[in-house]
DOVOKE-295606 format. One record per residue (C-alpha): x, z, y; residue in three letters. Coordinates in steps of 0.001 Angstrom, whole numbers, plus 500000, padded with zeros to 6 digits. Example, Ala and Ser with C-alpha at 12.3 -4.5 7.8 and 13.67 -1.06 7.14 Angstrom:
512300507800495500ALA
513670507140498940SER
This chain:
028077309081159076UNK
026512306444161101UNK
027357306534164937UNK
023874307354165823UNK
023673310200163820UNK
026881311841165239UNK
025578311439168755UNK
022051313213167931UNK
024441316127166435UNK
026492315753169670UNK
023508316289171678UNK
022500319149169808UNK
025572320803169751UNK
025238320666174074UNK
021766321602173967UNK
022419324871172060UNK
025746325540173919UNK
023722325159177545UNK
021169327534175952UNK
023948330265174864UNK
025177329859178434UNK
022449330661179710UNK
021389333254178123UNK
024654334803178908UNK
023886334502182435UNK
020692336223182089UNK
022251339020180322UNK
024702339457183069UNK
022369338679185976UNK
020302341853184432UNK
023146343992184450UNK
024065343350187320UNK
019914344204188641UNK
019927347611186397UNK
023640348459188432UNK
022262347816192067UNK
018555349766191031UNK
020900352755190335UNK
023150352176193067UNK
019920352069195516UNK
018766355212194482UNK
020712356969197104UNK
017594358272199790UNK
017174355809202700UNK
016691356722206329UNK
015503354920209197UNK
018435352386210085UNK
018740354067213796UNK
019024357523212343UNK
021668356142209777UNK
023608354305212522UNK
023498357268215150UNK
025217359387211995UNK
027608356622211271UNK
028276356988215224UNK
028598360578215217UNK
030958360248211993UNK
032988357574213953UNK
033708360094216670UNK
034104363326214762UNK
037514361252212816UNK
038704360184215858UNK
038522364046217804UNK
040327365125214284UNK
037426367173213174UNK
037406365605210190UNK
039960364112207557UNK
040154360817206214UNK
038531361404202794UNK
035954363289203942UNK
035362360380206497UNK
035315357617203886UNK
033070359752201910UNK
030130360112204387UNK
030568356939205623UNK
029783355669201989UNK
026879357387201803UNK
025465356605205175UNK
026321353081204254UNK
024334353196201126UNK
021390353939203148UNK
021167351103204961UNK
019236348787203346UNK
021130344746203670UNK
């Protein structure tokens, strides 16, 4: 096999494995899209009426009205609402 024919195959060979690689990334960069679509489905509220009840959460845990979980829980969910 003559030298120049090994590097056209060598060339090839990177040209197909930069295409599979990206494709791969694609894949994964859509996956990723279809996860955060689903995760934004969560209702949104006007940021100041999200942060007052984040406030309002804030001092509710720390009078003990509520416990922990049910703190991290609605803070999850006000903090979903918020859009970044």
């Amino acid at each position: 096999m003559s030298h120049a024919r090994f590097q056209k195959q060598q060339r090839e060979k990177a040209r197909r494995e930069k295409a599979a690689a990206k494709q791969e990334r694609r894949a994964v960069r859509a996956d990723a899209s279809v996860s955060d679509d689903e995760a934004v489905a969560a209702p949104s509220a006007p940021e100041p009426t999200v942060l007052a009840d984040l406030a309002r959460l804030h001092e509710q845990f720390a009078a003990d009205e509520i416990d922990f979980d049910a703190f991290e829980e609605r803070k999850q969910e006000l903090l979903a609402q918020l859009e970044v």
